[in-house]
PAZAPA-4460 file (N, C-alpha, C; in steps of 0.05 Angstrom, whole numbers, plus 32768, in hexadecimal, padded with zeros to 4 digits):
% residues 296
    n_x    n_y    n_z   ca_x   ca_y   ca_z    c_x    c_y    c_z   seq   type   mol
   7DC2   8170   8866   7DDB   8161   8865   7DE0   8155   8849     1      X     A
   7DFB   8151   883C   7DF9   814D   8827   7E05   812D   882B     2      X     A
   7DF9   8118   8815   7E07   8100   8812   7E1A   80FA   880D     3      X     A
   7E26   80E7   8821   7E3B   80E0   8811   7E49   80D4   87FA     4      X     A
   7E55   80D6   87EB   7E5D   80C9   87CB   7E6A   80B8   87CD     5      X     A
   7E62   809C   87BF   7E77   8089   87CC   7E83   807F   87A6     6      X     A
   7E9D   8085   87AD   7EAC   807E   878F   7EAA   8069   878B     7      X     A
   7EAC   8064   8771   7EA8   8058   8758   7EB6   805A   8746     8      X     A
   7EB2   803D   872F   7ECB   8038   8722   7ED2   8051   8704     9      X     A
   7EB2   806B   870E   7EBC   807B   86F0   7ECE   808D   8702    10      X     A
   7ECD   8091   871A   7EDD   80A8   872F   7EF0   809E   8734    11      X     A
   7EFC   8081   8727   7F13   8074   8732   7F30   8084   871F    12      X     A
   7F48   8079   8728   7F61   8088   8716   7F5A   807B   86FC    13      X     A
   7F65   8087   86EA   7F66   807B   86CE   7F85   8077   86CC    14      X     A
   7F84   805A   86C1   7F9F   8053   86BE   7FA3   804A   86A1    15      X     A
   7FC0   804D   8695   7FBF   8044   866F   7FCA   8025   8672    16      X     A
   7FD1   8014   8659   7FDB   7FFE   8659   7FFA   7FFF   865B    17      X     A
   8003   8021   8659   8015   801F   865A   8028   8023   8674    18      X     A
   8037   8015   8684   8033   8014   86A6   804E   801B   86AC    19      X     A
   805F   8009   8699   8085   8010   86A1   8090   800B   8684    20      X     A
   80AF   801A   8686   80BD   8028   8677   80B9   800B   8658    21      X     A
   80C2   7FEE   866C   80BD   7FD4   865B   80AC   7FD2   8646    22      X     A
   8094   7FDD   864E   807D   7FDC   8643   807E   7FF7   862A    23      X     A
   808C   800B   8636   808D   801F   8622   809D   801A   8602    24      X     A
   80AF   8011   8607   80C3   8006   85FD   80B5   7FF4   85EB    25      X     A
   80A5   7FDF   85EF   809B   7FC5   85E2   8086   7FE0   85CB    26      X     A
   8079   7FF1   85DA   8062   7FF8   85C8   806F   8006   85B4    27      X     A
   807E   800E   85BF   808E   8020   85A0   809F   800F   8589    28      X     A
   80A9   7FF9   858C   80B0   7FE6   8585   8094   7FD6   8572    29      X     A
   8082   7FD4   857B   8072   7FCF   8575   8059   7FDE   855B    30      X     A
   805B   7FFF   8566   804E   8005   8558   806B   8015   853B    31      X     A
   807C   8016   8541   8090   8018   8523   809C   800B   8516    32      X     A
   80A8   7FFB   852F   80C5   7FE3   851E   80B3   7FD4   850C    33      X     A
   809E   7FCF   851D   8094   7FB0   850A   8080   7FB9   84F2    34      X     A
   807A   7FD7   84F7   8075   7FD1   84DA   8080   7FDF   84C8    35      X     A
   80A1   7FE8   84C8   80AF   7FED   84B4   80B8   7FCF   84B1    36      X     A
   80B6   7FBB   84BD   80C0   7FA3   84B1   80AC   7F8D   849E    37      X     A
   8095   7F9D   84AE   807A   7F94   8499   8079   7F9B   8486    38      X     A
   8088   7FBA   847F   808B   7FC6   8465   809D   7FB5   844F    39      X     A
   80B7   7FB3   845C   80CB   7FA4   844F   80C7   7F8D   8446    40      X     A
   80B6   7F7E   8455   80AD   7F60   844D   809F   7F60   8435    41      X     A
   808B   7F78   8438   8077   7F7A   8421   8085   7F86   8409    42      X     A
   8096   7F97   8409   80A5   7F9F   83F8   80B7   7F8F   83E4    43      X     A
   80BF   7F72   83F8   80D7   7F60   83E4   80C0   7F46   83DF    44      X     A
   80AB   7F47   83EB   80A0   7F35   83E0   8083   7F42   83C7    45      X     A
   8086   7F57   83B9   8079   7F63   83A4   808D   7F5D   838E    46      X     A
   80A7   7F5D   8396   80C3   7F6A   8387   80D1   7F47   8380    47      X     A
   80C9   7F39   838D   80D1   7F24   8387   80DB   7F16   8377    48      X     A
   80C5   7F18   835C   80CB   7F09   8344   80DB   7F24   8333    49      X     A
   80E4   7F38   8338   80F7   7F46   8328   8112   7F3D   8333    50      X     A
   811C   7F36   8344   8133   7F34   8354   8138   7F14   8345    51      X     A
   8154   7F10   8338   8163   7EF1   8333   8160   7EE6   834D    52      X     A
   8156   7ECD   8338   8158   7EBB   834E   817D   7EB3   834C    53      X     A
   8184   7EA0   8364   8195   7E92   836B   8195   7E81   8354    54      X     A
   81BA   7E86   8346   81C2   7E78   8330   81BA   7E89   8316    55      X     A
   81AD   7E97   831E   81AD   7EA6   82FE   81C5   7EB4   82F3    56      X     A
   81C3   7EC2   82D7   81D5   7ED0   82C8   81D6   7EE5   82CA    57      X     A
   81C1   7EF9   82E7   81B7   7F19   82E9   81D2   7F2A   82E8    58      X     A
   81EC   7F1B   82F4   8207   7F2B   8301   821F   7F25   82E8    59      X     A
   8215   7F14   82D3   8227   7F0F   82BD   8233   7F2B   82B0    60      X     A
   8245   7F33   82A5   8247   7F41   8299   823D   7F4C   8281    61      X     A
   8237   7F37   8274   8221   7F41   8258   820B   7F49   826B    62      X     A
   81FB   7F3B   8285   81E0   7F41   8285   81E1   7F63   8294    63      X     A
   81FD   7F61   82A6   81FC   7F83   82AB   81F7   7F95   8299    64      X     A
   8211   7F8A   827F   8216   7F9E   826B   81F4   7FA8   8259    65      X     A
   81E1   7F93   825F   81C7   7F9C   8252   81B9   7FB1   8262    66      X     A
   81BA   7FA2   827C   81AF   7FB9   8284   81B7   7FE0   8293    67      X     A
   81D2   7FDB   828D   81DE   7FFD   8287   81E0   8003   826D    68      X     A
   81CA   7FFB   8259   81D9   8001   8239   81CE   8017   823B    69      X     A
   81D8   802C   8234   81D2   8047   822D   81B0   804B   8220    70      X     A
   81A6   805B   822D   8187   805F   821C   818D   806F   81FA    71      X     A
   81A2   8075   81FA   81A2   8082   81DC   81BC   807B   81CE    72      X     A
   81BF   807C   81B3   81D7   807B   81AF   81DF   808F   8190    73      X     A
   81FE   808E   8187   81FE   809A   8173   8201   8085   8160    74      X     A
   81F0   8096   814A   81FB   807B   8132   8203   808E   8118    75      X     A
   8213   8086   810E   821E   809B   80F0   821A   8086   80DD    76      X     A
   8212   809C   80C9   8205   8084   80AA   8217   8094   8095    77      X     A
   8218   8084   8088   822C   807E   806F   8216   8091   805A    78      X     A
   821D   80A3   804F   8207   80B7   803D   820C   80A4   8020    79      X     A
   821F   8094   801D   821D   807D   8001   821E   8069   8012    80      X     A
   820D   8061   801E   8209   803C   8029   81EF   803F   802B    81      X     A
   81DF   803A   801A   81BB   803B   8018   81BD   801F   802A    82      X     A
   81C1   800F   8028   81B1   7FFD   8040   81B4   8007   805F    83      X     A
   81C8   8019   8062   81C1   802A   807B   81A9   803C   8077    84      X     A
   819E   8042   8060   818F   804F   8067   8171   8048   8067    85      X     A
   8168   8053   8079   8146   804B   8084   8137   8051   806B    86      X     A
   811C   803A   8063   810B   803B   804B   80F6   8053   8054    87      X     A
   80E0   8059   8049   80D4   806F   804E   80C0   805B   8060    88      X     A
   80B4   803F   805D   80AC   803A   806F   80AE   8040   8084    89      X     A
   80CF   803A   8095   80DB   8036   80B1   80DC   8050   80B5    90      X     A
   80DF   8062   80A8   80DA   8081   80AC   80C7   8091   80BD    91      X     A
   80B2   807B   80AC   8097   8089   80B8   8086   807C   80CB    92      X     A
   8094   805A   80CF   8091   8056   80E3   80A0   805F   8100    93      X     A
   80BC   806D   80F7   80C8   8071   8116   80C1   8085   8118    94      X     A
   80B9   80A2   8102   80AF   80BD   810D   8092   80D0   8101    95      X     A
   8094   80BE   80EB   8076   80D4   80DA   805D   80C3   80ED    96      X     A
   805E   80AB   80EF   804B   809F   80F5   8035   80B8   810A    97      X     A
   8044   80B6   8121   803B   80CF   813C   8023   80DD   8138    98      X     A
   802C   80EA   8118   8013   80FE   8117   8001   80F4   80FD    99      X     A
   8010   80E2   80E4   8001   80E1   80CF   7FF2   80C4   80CC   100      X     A
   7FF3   80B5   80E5   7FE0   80A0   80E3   7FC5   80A9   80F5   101      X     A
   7FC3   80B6   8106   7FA6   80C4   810D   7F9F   80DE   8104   102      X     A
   7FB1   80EA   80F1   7FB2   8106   80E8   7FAB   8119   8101   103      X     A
   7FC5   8118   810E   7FC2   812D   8129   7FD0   8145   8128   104      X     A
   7FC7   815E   812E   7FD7   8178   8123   7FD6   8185   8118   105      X     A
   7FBC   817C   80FF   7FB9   817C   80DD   7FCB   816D   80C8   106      X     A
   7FD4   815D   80D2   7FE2   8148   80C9   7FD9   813A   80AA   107      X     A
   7FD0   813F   8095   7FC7   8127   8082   7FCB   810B   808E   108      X     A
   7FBC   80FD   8090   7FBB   80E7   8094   7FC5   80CD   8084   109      X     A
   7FD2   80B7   808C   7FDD   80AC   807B   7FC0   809E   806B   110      X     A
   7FD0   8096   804A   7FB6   808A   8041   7F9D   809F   8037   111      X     A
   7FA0   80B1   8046   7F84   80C4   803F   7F86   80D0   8028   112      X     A
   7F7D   80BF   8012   7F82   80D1   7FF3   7F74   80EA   7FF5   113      X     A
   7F5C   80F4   7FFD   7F4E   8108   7FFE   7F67   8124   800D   114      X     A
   7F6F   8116   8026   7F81   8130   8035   7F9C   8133   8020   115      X     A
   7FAB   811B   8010   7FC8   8120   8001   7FBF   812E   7FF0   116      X     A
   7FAD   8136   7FDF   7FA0   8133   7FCA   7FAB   8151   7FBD   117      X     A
   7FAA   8169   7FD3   7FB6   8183   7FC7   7FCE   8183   7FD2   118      X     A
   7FD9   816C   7FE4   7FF5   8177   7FE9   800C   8164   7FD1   119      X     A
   7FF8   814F   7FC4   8005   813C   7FB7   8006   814F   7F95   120      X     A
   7FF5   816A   7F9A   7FF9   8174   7F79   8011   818B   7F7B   121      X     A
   8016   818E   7F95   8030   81A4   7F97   8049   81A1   7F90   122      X     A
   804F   817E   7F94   8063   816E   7F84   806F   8167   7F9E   123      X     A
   8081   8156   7F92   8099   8147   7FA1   80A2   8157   7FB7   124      X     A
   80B8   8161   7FA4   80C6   817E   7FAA   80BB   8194   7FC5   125      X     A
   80A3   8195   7FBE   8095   81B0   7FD5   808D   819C   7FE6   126      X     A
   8090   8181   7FEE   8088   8170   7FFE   80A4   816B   8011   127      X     A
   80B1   8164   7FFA   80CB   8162   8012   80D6   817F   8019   128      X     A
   80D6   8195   800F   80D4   81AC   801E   80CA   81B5   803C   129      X     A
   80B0   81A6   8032   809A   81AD   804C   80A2   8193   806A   130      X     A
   80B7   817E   8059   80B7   816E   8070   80D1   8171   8078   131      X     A
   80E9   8179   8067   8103   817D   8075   80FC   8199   8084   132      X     A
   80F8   81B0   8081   80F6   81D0   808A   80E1   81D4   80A3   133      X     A
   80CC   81B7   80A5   80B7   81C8   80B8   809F   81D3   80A4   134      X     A
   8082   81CD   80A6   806B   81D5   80AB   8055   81D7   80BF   135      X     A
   8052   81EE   80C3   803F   81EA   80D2   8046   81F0   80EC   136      X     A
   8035   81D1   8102   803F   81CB   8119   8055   81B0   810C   137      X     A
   8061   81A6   80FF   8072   8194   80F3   8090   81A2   80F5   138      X     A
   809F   8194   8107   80B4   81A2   810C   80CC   8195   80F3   139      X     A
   80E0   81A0   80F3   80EE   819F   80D4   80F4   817E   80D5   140      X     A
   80F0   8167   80C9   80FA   8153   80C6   80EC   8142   80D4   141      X     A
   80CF   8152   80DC   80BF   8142   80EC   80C3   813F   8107   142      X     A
   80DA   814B   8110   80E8   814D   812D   8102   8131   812E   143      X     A
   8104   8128   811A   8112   8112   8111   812F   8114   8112   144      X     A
   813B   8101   8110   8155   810A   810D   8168   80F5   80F4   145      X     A
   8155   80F1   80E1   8158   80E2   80C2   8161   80F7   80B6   146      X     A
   8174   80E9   80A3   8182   80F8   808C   816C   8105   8079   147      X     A
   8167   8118   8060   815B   811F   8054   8155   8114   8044   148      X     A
   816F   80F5   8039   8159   80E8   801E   8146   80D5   8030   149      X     A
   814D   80CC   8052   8137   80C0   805A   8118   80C5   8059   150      X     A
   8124   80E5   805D   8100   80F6   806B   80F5   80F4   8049   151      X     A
   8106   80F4   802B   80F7   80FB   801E   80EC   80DE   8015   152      X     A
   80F7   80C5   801F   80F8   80A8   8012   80D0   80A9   8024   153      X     A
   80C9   80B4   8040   80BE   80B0   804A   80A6   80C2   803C   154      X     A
   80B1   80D6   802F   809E   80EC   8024   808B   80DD   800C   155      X     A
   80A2   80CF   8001   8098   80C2   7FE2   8087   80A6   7FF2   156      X     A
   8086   809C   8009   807D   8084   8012   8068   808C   8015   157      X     A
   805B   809F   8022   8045   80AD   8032   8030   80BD   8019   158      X     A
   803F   80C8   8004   8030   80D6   7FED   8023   80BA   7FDC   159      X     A
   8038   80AA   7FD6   8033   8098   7FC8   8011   8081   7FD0   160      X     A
   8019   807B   7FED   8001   8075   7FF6   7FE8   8080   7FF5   161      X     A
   7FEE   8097   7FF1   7FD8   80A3   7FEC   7FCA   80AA   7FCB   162      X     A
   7FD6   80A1   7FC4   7FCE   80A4   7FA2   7FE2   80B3   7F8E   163      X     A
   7FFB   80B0   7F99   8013   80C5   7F8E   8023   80B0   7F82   164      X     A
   8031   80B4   7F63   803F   80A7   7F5F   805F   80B3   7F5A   165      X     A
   805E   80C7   7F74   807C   80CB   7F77   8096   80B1   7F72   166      X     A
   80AB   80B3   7F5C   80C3   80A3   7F60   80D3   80A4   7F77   167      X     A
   80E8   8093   7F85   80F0   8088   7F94   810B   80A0   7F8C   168      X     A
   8112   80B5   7FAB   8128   80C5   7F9F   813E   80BD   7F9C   169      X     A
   8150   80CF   7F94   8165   80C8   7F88   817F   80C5   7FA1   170      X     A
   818D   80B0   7FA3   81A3   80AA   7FB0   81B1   80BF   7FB8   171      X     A
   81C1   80CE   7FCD   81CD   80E5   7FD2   81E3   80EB   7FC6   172      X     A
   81F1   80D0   7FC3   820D   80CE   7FB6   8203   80CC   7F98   173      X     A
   81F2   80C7   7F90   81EB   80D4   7F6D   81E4   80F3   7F69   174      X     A
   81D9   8104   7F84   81D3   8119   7F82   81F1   812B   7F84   175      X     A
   8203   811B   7F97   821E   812A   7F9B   8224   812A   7F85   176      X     A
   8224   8112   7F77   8243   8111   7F5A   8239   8123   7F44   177      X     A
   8220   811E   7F3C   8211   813A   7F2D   821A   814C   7F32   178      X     A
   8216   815B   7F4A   821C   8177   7F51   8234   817B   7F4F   179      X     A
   8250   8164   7F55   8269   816E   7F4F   8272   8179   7F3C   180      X     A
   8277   816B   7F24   827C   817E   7F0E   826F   8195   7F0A   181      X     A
   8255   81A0   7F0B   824C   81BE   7F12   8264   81C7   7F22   182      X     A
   826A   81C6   7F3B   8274   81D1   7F50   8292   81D4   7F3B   183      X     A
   82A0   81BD   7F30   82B5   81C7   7F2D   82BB   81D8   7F14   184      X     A
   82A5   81DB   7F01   82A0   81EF   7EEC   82A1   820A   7EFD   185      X     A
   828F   8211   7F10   8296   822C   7F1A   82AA   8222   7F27   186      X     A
   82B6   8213   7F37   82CC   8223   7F3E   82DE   8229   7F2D   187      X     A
   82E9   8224   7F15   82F7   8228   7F05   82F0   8238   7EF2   188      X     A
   82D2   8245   7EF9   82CF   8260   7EDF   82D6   8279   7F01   189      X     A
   82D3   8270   7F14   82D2   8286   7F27   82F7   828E   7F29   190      X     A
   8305   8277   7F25   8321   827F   7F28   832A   828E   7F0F   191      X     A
   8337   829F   7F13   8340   82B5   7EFD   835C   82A9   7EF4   192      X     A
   8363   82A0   7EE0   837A   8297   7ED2   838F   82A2   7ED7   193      X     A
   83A8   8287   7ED5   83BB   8297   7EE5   83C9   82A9   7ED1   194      X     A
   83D8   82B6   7EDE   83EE   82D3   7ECF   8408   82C6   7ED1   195      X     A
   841C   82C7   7EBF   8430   82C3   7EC1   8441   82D9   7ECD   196      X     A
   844D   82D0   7ED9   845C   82E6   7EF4   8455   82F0   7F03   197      X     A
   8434   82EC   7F09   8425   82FB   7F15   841F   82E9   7F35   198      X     A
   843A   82E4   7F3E   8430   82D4   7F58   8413   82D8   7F6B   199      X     A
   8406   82EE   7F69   83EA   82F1   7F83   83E1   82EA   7F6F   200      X     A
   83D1   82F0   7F4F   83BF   82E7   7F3F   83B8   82BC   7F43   201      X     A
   83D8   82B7   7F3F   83D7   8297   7F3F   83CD   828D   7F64   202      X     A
   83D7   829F   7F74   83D1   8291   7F88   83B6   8298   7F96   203      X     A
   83A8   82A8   7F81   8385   82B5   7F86   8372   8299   7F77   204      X     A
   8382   8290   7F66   8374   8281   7F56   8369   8264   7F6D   205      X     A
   837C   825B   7F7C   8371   823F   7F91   8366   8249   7FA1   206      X     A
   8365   8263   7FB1   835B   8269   7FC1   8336   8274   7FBA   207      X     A
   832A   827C   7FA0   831D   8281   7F94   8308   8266   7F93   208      X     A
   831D   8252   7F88   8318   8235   7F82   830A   8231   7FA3   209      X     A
   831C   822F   7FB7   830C   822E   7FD0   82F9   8231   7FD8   210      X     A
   82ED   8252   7FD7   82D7   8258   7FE0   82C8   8250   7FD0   211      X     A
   82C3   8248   7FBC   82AA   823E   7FA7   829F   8221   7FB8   212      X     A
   82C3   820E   7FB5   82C2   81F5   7FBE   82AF   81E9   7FDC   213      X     A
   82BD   81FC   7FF6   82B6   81FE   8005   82BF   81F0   8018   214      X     A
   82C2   81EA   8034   82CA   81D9   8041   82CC   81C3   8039   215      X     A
   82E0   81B0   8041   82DF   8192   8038   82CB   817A   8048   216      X     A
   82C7   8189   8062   82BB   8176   806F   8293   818B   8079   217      X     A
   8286   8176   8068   8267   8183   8079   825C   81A3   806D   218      X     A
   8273   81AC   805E   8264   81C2   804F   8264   81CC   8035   219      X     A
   826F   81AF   8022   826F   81AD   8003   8259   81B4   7FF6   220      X     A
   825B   81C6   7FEA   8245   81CA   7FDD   8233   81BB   7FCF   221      X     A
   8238   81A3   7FC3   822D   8191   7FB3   821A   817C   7FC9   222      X     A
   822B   817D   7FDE   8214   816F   7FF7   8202   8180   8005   223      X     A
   820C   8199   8012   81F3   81AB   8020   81E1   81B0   800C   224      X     A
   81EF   81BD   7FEC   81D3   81BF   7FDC   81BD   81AF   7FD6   225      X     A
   81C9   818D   7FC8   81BC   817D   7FCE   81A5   8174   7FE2   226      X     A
   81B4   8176   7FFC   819F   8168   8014   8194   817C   801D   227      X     A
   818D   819E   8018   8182   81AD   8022   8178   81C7   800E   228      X     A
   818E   81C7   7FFA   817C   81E0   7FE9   8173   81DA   7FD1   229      X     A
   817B   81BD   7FCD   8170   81B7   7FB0   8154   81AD   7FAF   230      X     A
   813E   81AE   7FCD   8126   81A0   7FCD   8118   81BA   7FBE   231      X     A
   8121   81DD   7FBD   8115   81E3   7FB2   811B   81F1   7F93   232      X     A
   813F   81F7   7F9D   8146   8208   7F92   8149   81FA   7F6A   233      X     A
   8145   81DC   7F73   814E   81D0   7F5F   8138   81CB   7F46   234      X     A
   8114   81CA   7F55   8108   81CE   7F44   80F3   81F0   7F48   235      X     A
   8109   81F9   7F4D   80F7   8219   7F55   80E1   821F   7F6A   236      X     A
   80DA   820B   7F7A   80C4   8205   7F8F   80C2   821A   7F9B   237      X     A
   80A9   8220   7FA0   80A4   823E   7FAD   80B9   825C   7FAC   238      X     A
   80AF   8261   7F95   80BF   8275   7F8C   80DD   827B   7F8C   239      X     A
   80EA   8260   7F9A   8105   825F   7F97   810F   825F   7F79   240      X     A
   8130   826C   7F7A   812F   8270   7F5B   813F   8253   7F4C   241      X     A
   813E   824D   7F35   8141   822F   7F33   815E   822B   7F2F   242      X     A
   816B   8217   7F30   818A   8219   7F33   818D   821A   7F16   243      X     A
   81A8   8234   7F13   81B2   8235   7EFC   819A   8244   7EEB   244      X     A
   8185   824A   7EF8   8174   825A   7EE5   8181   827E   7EDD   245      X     A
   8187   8283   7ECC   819A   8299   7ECB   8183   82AF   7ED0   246      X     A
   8169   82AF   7EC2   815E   82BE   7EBC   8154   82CA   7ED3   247      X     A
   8148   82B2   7EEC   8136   82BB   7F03   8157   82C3   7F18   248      X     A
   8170   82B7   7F15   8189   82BC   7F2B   8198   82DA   7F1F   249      X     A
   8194   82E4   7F07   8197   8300   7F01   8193   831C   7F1D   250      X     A
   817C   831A   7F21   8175   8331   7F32   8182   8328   7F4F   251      X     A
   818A   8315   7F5C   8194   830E   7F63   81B1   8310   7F67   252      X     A
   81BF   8301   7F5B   81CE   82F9   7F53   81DE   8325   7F57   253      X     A
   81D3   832F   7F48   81DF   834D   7F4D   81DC   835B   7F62   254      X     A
   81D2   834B   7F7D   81D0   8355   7F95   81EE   8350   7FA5   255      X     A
   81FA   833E   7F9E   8217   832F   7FA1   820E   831E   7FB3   256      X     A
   8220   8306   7FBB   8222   82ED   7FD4   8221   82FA   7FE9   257      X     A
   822A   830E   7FF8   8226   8311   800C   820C   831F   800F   258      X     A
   81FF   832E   8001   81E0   832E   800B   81CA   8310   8001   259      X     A
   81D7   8304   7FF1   81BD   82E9   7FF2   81C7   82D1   8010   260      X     A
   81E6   82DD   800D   81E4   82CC   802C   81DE   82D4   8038   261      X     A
   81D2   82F0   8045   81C7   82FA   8060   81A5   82ED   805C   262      X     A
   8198   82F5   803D   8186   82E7   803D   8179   82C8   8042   263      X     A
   818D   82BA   803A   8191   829A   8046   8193   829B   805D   264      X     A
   81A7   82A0   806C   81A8   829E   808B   8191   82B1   809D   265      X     A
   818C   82BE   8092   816A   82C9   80A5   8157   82C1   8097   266      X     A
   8150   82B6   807A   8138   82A8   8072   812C   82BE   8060   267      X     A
   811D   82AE   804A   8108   82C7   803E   80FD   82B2   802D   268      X     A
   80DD   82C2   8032   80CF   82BB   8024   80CB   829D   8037   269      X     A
   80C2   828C   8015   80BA   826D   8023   80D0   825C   8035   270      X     A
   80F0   826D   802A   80FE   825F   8041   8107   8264   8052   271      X     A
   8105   824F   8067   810D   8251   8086   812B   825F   8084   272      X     A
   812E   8267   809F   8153   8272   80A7   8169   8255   8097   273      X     A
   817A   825D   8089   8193   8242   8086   817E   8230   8074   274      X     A
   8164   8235   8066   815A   821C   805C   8158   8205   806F   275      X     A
   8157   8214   8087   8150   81FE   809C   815B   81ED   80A8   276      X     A
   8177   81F1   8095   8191   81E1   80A1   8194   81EE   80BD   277      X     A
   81B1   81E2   80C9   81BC   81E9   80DB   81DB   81EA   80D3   278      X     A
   81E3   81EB   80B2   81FD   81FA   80A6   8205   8214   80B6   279      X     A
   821C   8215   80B6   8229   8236   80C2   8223   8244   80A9   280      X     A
   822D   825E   80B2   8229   826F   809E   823E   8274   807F   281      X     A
   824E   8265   8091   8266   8262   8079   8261   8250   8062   282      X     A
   825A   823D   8077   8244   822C   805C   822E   8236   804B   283      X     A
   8223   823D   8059   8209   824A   8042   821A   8262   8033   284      X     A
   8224   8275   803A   8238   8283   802C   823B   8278   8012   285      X     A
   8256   825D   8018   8267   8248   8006   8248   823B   7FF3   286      X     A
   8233   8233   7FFD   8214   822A   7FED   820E   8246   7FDA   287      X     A
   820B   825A   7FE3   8206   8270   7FC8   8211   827A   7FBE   288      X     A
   8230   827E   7FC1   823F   827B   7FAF   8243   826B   7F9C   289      X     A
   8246   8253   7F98   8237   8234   7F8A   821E   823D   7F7C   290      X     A
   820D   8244   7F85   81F8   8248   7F72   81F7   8262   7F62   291      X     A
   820A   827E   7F70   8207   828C   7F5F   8216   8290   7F44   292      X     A
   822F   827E   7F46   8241   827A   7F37   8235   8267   7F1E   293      X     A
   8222   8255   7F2B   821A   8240   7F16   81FF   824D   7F02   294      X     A
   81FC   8265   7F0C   81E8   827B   7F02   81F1   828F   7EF2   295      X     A
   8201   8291   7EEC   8220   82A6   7EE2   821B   8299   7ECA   296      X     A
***
């Protein structure tokens, strides 16, 4: 015969805490609402001390206007207002610093007479070459966006520290007015004298005058050469030929403008495409014409 089993509380039903719909209700309530509101609490009380207090100036109009001010802005500088323009210190503190205070990259280091030491005997000239155009991993201007007598004010700051007694360059608007009279000697040996009665001869002559001159705005020859081809062309730097040098602009010079401008605008030799500018082509065109005329 077998015994009988007498139940017990593990053979009993199993029941949950949860019994009626009331109770369902409370636990769900319980296990979400309250603690997305535990979230929220914790959230404005981390956030606290950023949030105006009551009575402040946060909703004023100046204090909005600060904080939508644009992260960037444009600024235009006056190419004759030197106190707009940045010293070679502030230069190299807003962009050379990056790489030439730890010498990162291959950078010469600032100060390090031993690293300037062969770049300081190449001269001025092949220095600001190497800093307007790009060396290296050194992107043209340092990745900067300073005018060219800045990058070179910073060139002469940085050489100089180092044992260089580069001079302080020359103002842009002294480099323009120089170059003008050049510019207006060729244009007036390039215009062919007028003919009497010869209406196309006289009206070849201003138009002649033009293309030498060049646009009025951003592609004068006396400023693109200046701020871009005179870092080499002016003391012959890396085999560039020297301005007005007749002897080395000869072989040259008999190729005609339109093949030394294909050469400029694709590059040769030590120089980059455009000399590194970003001139159109009509400009650089209007630039070697200027120099080949002043080679004539």
């Amino acid at each position: 015969m077998t015994e009988a089993h007498e139940p017990n509380e593990i053979d009993g039903p199993h029941e949950g805490p949860i019994k009626t719909p009331k109770q369902l209700i409370l636990a769900v309530l319980y296990a979400f609402v309250v603690p997305i509101f535990g979230i929220i609490l914790l959230v404005m009380f981390v956030t606290a001390d950023k949030r105006p207090a009551a009575g402040s100036d946060a909703l004023e109009p100046k204090a909005i206007a600060e904080r939508i001010h644009p992260v960037g802005m444009v600024v235009v500088k006056d190419a004759g207002d030197l106190s707009a323009m940045k010293t070679g210190e502030q230069v190299f503190a807003a962009q050379c610093t990056a790489c030439h205070t730890a010498g990162a990259l291959g950078a010469p280091k600032f100060g390090d007479a031993e690293a300037w030491a062969p770049r300081i005997k190449t001269g001025y000239e092949a220095l600001l070459h190497s800093a307007l155009a790009g060396k290296n991993q050194m992107p043209p201007q340092g990745g900067g966006d300073f005018s060219d007598y800045e990058i070179g004010r910073a060139v002469v700051y940085m050489a100089d520290k180092a044992g260089a007694k580069f001079p302080e360059p020359s103002a842009p608007t002294a480099a323009a007015s120089s170059a003008a009279p050049a510019v207006a000697a060729a244009a007036s040996s390039a215009a062919p004298p007028p003919v009497a009665g010869a209406g196309t001869a006289v009206a070849a002559a201003p138009a002649a005058v033009a293309a030498v001159a060049g646009p009025a705005v951003g592609g004068q020859p006396p400023t693109l050469y200046a701020q871009i081809c005179s870092a080499c062309h002016a003391a012959g730097v890396a085999g560039a030929p020297k301005f007005a040098d007749k002897a080395a602009w000869a072989p040259r010079v008999a190729q005609g403008v339109d093949a030394l401008t294909a050469s400029a605008i694709k590059g040769k030799g030590a120089m980059p495409p455009k000399g590194g500018s970003s001139a159109s082509e009509a400009e650089i065109k209007t630039v070697v014409a200027y120099m080949v005329n002043a080679a004539k």
